[in-house]
C-alpha positions in Angstrom: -31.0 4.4 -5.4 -30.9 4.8 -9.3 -27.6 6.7 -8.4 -26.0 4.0 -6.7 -27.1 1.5 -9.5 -25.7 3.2 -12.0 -22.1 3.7 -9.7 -22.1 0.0 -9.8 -22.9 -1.4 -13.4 -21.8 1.7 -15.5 -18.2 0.7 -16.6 -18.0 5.0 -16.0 -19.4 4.3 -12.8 -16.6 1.1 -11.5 -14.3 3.5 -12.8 -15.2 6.4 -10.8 -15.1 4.0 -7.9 -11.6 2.8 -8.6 -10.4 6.1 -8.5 -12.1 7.7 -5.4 -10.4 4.6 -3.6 -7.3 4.9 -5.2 -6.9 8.5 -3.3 -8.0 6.9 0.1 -5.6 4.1 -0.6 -2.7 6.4 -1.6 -3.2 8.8 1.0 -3.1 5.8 3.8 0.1 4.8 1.7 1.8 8.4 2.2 0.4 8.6 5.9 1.8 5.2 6.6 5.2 6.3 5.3 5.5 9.4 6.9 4.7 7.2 10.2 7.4 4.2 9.6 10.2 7.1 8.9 9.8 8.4 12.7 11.9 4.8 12.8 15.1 6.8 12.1 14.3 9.7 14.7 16.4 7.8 16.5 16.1 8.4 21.0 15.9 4.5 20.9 12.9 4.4 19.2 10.6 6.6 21.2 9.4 8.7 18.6 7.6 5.7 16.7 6.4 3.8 20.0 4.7 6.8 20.8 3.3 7.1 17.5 2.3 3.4 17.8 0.9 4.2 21.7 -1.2 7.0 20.2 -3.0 5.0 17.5 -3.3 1.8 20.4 -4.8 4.0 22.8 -7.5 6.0 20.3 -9.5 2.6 19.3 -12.1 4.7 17.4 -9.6 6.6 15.0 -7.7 3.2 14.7 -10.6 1.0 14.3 -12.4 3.8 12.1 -9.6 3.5 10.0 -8.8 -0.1 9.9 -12.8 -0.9 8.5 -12.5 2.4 6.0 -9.7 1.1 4.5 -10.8 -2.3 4.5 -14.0 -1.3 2.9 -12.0 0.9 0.1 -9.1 -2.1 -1.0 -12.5 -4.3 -1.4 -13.9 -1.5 -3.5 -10.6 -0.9 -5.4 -10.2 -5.0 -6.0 -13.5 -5.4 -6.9 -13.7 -2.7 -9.3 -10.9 -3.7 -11.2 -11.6 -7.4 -11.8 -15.2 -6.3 -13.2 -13.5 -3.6 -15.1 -10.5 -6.6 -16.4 -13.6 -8.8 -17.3 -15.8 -6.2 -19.2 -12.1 -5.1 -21.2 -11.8 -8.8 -21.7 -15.4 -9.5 -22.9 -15.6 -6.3 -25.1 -12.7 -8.2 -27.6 -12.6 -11.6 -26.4 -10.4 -12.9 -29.1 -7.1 -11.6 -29.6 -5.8 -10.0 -32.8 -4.1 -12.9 -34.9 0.0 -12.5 -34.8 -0.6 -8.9 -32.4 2.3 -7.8 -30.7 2.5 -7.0 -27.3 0.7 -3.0 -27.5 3.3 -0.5 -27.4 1.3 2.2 -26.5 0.6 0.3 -22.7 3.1 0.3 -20.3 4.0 -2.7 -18.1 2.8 -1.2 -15.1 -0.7 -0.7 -16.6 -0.8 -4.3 -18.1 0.0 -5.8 -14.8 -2.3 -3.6 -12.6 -5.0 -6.5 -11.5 -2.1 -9.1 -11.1 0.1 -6.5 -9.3 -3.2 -5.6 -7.2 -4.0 -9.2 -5.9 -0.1 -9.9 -4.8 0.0 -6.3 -2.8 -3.5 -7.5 -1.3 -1.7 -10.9 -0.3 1.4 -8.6 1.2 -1.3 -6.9 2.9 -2.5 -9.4 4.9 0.9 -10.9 5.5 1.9 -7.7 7.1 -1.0 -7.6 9.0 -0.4 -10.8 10.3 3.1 -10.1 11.2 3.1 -6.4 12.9 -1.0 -5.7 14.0 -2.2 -9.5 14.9 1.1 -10.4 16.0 1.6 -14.0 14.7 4.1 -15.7 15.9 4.7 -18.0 12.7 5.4 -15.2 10.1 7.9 -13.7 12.0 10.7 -16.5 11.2 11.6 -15.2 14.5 10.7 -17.8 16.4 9.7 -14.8 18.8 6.7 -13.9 20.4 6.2 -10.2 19.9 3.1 -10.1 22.1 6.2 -10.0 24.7 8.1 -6.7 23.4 7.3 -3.9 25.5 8.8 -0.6 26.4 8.2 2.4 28.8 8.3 5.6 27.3 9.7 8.9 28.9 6.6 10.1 30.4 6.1 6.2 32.1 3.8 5.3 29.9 4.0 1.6 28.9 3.4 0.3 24.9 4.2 -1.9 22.5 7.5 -1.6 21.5 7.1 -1.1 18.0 10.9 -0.2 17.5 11.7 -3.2 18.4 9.8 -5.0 16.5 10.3 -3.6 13.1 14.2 -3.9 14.0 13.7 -7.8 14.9 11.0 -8.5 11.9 13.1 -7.1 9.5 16.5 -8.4 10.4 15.4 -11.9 8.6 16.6 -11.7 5.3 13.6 -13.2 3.9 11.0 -10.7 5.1 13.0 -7.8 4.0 13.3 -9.2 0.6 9.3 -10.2 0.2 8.8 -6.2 1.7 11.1 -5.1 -0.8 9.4 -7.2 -3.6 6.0 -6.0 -2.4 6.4 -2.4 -2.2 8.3 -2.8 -6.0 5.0 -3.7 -7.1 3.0 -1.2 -4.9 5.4 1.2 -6.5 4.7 -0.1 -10.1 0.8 0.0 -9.7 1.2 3.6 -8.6 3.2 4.6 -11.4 0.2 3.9 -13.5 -2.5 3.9 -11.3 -1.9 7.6 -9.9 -2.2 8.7 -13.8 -5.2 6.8 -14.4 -6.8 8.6 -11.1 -6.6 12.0 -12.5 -8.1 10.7 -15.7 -11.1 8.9 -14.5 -11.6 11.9 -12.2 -11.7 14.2 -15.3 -8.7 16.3 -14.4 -6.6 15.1 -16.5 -6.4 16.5 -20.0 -3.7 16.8 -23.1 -2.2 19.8 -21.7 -1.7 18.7 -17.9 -1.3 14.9 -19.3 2.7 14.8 -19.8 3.2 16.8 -16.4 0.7 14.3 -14.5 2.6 11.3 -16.0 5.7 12.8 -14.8 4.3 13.2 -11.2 3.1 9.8 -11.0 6.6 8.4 -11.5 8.3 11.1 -9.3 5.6 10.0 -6.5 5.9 6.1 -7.0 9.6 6.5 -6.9 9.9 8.6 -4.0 7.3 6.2 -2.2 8.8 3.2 -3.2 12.8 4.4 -1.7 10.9 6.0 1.4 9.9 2.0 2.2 12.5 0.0 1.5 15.1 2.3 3.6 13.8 0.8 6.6 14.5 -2.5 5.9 17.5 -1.8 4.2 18.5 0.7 7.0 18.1 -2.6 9.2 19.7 -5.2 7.2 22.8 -3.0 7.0 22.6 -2.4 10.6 22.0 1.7 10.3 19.2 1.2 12.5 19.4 -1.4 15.4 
């Protein structure tokens, strides 16, 4: 118990906590890209419906999932705004005539703000692709009604097809886009800040670590916005 009360009031402690989600949280990121990219497999989509039929029909991996990572992004979010307001409160009045610090980079000034609007895209994308609403698509299309029979006769959710149709409206494709920027952003700086709070990250390993962090962002944030892209251009359709 005096464990967990320290985890949760030591600034070490919130810290700690940001990080161990921050590796959940990236490694649903990678697994949920390497997922979306069975979208170019082409076979008219088969290989990602079954992917899609697969999660659908194993409720307790899926819903196992769905609460972890719900539990870890409350974690993440909650650490960070305690950790913003401590940072805050520790030098509450600014440095007369202080430019902006040179030493921070954009990405690790923005972190809480580029958080809370991936959190909102979160939800959004939710909406759209796993609840199904029909008022974010800007479809005007019910995709409770896209189905598709795979090879073996199995019938699913024709995930294909939805991606295809969501992401053929320019607006959607531009807010992903936008989203996965940020996503990207917070990574850059956010992966480096893992290893540190994690203690493996030291002077010698620091420049190579920083270097990874932007190679992974990067490679995460193209991997994304292919698909839309892919779409708009009509590569995939």
């Amino acid at each position: 118990m005096k464990i967990l009360d320290r985890l949760f009031k030591s600034s070490l402690g919130k810290k700690l906590i940001m990080a161990v989600t921050g590796v959940a949280l990236f490694g649903f990121v990678v697994g949920h890209l390497l997922g979306n990219l069975q979208v170019f497999l082409g076979d008219e989509g088969e290989a990602i419906n079954r992917y899609g039929h697969f999660l659908k029909s194993t409720p307790e991996l899926l819903w196992g999932a769905r609460i972890g990572l719900l539990v870890m992004v409350a974690l993440h979010i909650w650490s960070a705004i305690k950790l913003s307001a401590e940072n805050k409160a520790a030098r509450p009045v600014e440095y007369a005539g202080s430019p902006t610090p040179v030493v921070a980079t954009y990405a690790s000034r923005t972190m809480l703000m580029s958080g809370l609007i991936i959190a909102a895209f979160v939800i959004y994308h939710l909406l759209h692709y796993t609840v199904l609403v029909k008022g974010v698509n800007l479809t005007g299309k019910d995709f409770h009604e896209f189905f598709t029979t795979l090879r073996d006769g199995t019938r699913c959710h024709d995930v294909y097809r939805m991606m295809v149709t969501g992401f053929k409206q320019p607006a959607v494709s531009v807010f992903y886009i936008i989203a996965m920027g940020l996503l990207c952003l917070h990574l850059s700086h956010g992966l480096a800040a893992m290893f540190s709070s994690l203690g493996w990250k030291s002077k010698a390993w620091e420049a190579v670590i920083n270097k990874f962090a932007r190679i992974a962002s990067g490679a995460i944030f193209i991997g994304y916005i292919s698909i839309p892209i892919a779409i708009l251009l009509g590569i995939v359709k």
